[in-house]
PAROKE-346789 format. One record per residue: residue in one letter; y, x, z of N, C-alpha, C, O, CB in turn. Coordinates in steps of 0.001 Angstrom, whole numbers, padded with zeros to 6 digits, always signed. Glycine has a CB too. Layout:
REM residues N
aYXZYXZYXZYXZYXZ/...
//
This chain:
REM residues 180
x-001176+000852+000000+000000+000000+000000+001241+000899+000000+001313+002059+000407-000003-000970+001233/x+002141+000189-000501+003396+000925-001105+003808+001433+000404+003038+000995+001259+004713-000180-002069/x+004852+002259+000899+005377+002090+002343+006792+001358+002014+007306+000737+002944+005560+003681+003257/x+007253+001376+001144+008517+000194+000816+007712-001424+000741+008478-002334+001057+009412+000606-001075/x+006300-001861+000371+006191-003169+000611+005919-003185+001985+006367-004011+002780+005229-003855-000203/x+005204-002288+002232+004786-002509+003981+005839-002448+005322+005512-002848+006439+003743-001267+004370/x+006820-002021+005073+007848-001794+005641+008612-003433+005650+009365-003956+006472+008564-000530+004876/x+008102-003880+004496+008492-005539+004108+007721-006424+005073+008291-007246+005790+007998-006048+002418/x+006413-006232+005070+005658-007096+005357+005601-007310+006779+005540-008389+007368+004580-006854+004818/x+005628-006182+007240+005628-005685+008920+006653-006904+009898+006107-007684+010677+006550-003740+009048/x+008308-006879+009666+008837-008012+010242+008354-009209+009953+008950-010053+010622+009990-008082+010037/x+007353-009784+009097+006479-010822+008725+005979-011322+009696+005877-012537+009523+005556-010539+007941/x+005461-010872+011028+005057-010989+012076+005798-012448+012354+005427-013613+012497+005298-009749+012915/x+007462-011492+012348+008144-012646+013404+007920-014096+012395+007404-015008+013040+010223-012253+013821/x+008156-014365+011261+007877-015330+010316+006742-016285+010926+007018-017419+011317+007463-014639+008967/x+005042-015585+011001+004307-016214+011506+004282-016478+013098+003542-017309+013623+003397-015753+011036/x+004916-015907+013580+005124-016213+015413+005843-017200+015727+005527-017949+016651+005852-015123+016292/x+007055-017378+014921+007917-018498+014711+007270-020263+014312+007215-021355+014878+008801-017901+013498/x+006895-019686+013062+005399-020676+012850+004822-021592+013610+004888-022821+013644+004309-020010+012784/x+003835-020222+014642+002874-020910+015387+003593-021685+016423+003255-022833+016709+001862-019989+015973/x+004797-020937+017110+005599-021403+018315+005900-023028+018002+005612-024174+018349+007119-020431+018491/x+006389-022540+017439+007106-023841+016455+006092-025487+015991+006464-026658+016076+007469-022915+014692/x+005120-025069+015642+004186-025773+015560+003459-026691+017062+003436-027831+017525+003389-024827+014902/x+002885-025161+017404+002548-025306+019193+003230-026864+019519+002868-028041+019530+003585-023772+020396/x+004457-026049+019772+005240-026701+020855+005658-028301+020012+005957-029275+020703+006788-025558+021354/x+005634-028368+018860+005959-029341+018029+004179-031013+018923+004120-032099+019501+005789-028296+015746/x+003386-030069+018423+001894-030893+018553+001798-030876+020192+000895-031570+020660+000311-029952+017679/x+002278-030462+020724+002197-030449+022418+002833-032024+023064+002369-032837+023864+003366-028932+023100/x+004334-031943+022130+005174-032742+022501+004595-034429+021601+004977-035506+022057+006747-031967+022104/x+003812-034370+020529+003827-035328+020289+002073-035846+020698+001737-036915+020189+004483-035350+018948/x+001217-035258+021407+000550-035492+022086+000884-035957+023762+000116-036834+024156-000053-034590+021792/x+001672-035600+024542+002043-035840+025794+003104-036447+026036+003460-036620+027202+002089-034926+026391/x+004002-037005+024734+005389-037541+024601+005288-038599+023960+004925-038572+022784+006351-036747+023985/x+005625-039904+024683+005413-040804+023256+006766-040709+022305+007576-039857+022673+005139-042611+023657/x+007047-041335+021345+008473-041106+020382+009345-041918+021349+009060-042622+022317+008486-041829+018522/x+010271-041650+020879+011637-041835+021766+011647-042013+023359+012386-042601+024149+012328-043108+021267/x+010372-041157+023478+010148-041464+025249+011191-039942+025911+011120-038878+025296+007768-041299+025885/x+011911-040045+026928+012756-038860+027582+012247-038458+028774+012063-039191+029746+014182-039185+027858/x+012003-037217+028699+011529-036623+030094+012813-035594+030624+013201-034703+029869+009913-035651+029870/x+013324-035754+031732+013735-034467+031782+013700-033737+032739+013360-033997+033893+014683-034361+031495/x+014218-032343+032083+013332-031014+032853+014452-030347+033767+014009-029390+034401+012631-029645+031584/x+015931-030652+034008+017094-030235+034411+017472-031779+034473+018276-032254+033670+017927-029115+033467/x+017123-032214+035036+018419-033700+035579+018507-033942+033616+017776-033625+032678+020883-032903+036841/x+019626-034558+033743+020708-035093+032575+021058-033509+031537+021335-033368+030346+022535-035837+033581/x+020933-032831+032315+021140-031330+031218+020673-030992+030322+021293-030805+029275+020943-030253+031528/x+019013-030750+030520+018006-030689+029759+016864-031664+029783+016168-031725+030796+017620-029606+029926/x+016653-032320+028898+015496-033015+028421+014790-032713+027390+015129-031854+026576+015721-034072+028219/x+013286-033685+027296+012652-033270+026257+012626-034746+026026+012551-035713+026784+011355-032305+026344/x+012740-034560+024349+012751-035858+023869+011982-036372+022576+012652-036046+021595+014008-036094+023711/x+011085-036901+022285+010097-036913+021151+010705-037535+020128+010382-038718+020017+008803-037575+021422/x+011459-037141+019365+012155-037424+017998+011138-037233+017043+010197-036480+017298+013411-036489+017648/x+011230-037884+015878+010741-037992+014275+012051-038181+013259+012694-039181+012939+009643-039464+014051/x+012119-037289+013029+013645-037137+011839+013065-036845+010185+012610-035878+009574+014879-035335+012367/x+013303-037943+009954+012566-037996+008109+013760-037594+007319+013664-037861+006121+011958-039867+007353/x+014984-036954+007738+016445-036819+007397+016588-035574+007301+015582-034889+007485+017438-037362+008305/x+017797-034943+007003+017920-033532+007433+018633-033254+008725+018558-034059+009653+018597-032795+006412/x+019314-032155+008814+020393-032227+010108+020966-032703+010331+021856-033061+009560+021045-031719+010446/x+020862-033167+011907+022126-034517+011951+021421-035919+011606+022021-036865+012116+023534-034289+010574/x+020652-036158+011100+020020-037321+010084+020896-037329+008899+021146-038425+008398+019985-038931+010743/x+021311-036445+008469+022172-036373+006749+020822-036635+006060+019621-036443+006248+023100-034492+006069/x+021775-037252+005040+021178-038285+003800+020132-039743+004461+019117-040223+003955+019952-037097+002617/x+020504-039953+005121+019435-041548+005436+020280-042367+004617+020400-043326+005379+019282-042367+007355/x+020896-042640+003685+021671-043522+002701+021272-043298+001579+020981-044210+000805+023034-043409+002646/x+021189-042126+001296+020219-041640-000363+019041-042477-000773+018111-042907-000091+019379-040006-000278/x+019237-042570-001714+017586-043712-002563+016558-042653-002319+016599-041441-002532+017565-044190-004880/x+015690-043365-001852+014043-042481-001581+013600-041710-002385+012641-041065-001963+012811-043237-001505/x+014208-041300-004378+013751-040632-004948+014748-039112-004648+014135-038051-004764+013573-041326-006228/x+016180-039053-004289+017059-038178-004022+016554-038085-002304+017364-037406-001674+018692-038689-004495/x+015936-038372-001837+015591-038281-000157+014078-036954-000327+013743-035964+000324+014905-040462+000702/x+013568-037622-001488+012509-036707-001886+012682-035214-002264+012253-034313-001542+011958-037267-002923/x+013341-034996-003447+014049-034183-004002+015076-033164-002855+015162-031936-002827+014769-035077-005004/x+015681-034055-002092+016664-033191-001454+015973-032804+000143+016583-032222+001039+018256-034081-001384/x+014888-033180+000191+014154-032925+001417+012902-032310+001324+012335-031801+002291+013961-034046+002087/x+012499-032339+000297+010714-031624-000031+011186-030688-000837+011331-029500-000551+009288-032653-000952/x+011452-031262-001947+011172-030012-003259+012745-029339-003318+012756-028789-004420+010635-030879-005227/x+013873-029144-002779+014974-028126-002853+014371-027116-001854+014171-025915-002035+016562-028709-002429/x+014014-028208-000262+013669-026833+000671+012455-025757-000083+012452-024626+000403+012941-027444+002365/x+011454-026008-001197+010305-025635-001641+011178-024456-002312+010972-023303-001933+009340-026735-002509/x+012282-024756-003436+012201-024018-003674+013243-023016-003274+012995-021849-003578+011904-024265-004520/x+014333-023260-002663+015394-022443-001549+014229-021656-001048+014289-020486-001425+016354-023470-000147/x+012947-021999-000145+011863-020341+000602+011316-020175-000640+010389-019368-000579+010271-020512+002121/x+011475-020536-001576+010248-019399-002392+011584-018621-003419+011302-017562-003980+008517-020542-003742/x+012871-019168-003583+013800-017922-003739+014287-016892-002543+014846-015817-002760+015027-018464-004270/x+014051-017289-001572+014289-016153-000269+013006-015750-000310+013008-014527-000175+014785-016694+001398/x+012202-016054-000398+010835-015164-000650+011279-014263-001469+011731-013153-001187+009527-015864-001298/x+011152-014724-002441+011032-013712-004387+012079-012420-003212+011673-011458-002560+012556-014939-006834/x+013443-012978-003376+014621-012085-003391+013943-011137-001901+013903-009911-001995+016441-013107-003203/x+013655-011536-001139+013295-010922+000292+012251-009626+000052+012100-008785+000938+012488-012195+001337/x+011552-009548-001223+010827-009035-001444+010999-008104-003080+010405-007096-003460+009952-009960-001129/x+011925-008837-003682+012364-007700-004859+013697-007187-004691+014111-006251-005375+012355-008289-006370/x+014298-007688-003922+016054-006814-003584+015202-005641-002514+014406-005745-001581+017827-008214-002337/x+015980-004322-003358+015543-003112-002899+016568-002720-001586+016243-002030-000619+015563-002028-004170/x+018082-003445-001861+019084-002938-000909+018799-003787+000142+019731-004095+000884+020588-002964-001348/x+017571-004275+000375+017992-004992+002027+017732-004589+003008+016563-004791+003336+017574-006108+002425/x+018575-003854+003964+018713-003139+004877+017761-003694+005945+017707-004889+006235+020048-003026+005170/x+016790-002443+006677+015950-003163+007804+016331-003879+009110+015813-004716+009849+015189-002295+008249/x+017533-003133+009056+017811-004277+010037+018410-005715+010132+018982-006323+011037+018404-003821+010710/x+017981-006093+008566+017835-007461+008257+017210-008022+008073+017421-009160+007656+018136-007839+007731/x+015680-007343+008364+014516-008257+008077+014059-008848+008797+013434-009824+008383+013619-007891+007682/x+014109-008609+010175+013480-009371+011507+014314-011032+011370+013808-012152+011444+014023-008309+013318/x+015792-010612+011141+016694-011924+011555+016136-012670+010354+015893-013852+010597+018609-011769+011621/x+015793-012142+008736+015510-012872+007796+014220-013596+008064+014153-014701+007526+015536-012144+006688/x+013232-013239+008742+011932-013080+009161+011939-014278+009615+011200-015138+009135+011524-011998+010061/x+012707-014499+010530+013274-015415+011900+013583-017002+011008+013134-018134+011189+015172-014535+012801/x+014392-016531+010173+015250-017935+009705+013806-018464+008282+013792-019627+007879+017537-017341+008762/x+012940-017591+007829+011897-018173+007083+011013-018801+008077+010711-019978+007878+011172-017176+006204/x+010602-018269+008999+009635-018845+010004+010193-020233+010505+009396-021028+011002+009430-017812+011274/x+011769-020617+010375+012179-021472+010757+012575-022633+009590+012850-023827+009714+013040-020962+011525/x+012492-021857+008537+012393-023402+007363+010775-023485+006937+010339-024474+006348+013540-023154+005475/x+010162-022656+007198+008634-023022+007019+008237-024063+007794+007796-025114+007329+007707-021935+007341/x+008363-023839+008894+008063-024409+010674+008631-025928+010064+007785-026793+009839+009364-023430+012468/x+009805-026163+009855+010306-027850+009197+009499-028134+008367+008480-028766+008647+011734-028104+008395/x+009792-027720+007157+009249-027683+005926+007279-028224+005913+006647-028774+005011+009617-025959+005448/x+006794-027742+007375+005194-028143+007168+005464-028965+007695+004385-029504+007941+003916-027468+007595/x+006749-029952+008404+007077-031459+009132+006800-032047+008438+005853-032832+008493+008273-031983+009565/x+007916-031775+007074+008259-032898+005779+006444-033022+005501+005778-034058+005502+009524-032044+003981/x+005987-031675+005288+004459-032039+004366+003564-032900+005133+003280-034028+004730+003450-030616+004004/x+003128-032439+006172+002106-032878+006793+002610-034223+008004+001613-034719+008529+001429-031497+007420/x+003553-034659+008347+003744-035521+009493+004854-036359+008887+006031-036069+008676+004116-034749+010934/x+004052-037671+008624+004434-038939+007695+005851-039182+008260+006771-039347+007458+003336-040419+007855/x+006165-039228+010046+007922-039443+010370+008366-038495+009904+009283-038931+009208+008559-039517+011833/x+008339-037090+009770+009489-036188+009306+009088-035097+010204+007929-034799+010494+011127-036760+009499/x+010118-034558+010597+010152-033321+011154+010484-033591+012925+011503-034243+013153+011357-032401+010269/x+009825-033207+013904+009142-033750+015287+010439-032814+015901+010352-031604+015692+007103-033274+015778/x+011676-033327+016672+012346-032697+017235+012562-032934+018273+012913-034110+018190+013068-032546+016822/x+012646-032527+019799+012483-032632+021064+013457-031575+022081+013144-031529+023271+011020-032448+021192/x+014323-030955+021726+014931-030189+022851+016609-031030+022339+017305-031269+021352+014693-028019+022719/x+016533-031257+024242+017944-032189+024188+018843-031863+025333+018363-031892+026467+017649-033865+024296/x+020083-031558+025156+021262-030935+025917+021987-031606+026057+021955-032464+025174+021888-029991+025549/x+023104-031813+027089+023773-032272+027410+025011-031417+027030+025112-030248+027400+023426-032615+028462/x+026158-032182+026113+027215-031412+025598+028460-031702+026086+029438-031301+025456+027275-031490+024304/x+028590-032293+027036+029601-032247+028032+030777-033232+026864+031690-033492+027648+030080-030317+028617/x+030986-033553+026165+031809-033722+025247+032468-033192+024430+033553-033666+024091+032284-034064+025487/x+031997-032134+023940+032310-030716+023340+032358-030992+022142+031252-031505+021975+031376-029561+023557/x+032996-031020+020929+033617-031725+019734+033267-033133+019805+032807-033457+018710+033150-031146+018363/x+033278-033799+020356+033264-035075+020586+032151-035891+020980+032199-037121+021007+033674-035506+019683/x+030515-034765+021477+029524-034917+021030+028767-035077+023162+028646-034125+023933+029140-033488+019648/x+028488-036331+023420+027834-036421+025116+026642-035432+025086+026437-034594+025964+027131-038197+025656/x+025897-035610+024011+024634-034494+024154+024314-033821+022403+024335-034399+021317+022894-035541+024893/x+024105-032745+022677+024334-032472+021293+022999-032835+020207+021994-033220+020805+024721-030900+021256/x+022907-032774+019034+021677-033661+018438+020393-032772+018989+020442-031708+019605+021696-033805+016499/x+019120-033600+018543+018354-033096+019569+017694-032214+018436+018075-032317+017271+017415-034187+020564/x+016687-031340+018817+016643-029759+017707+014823-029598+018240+014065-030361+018839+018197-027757+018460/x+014687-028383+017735+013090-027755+017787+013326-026649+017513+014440-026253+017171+011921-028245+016850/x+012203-025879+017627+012200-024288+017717+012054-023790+016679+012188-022570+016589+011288-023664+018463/x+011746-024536+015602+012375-023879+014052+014070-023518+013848+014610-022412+013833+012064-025158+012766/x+014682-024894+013700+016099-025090+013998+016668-023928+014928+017614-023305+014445+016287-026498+014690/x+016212-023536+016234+016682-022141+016685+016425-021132+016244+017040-020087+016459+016464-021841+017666/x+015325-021294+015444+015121-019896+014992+015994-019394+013738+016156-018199+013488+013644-019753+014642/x+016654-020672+012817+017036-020310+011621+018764-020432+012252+019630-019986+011500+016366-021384+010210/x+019223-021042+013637+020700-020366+013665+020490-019100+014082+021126-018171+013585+021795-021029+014629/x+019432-018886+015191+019770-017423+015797+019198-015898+014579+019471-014698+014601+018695-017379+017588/x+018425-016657+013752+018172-015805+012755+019676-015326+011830+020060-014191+011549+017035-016591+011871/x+020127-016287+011600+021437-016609+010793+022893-015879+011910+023777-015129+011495+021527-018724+010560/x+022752-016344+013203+023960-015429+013403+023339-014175+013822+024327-013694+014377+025060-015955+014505/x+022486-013350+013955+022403-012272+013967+022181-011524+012791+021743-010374+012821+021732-012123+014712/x+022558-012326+011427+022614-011666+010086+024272-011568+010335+024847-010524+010028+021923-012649+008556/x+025033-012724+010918+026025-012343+010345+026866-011627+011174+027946-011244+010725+026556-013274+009798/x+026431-011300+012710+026991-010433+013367+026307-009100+013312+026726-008137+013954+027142-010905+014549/x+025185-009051+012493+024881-007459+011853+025897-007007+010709+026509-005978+010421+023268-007382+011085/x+025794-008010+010318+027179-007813+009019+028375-007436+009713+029062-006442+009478+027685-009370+008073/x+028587-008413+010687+030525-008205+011101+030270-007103+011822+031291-006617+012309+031584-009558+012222/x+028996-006375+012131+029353-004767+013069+029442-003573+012039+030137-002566+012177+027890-004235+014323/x+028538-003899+010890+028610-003104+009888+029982-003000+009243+030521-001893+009215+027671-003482+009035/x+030818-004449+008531+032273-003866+008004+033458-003735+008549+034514-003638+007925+032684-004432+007119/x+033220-003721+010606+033782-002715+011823+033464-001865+011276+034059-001639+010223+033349-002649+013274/x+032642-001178+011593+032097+000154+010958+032574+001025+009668+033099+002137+009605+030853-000147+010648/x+032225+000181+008760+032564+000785+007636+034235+000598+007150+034609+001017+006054+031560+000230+006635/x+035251-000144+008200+036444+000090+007746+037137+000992+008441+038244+001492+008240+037081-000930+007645/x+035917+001213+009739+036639+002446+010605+037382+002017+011642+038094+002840+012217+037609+003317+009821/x+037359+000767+012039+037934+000402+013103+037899+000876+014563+036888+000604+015210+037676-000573+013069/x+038880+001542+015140+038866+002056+016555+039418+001191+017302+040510+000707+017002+039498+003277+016797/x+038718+000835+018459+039820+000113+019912+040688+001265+020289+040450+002468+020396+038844-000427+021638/x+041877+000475+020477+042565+001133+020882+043446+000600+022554+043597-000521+023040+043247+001332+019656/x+043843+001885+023015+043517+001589+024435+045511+000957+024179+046052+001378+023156+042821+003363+025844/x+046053+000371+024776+047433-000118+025608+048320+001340+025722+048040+002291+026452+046998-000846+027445/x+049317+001244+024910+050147+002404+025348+050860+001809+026455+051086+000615+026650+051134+003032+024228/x+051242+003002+027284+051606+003089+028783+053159+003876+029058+053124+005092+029249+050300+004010+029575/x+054416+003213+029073+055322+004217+029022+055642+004671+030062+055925+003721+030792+056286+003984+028484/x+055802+005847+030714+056556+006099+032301+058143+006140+032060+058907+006305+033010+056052+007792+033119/
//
């Protein structure tokens, strides 16, 4: 094996760990949870909550005709991972320390993505917060461990980025001049 594909394949790990987690905890909750039943694990803070979301984020698009619900929910996500595939694997410039976070955010549209296929409600979402009223929102929508994996995958691409063009413009802190 090449050591440039294997060097590829290696953060792959996190992809399938994400997966299984994701899955796990998905079939846990809808075995011991009935749907829209609330348990919670912190008072009013944290709950677990057995959602079925046949929608995307947010429930975006539940107004779309069932053939654009199809299209914009099965077959775009199909082929959006199999162009981050291709590219993840023929772009030569992608720096390693972007593959774990990339790793992260595939494991996390896969992890949905086997919702849409295999589980007739949609995609099984269950972690629920209390948002104090924070853009206008009492608890914020309720999520799964794919969904974390593809923001925290996503901002640690883009705060690898924002340390890199610190870096590369040369930016120094600079300390408070002090006059006596």
């Amino acid at each position: 094996m090449k050591p440039e594909l294997k060097a590829k394949l290696i953060p792959l790990w996190m992809t399938a760990l994400v997966i299984l987690l994701d899955q796990v905890s998905k079939l846990i909750i809808t075995l011991t949870i009935k749907p829209n039943q609330t348990v919670e694990v912190l008072g009013d803070f944290f709950r677990l909550v057995h959602r079925q979301n046949p929608y995307i984020i947010f429930s975006l698009g539940k107004d779309l005709p069932p053939l654009f619900q199809t299209i914009g929910f099965l077959v775009l996500p199909i082929l959006i991972l199999g162009l981050f595939i291709f590219f993840y694997f023929k772009d030569k410039d992608i720096r390693p320390v972007y593959r774990l976070p990339l790793a992260a955010i595939l494991g996390g549209g896969l992890g949905n993505l086997l919702d849409r296929i295999l589980r007739p409600g949609g995609v099984v979402d269950f972690l629920d917060f209390k948002f104090f009223g924070i853009l206008g929102l009492e608890r914020w929508p309720t999520f799964n461990l794919a969904d974390s994996a593809v923001v925290c995958g996503v901002g640690a691409v883009a705060l690898i980025a924002l340390i890199n063009l610190i870096k590369k413009k040369g930016f120094k802190p600079t300390s408070p001049q002090v006059s006596a």
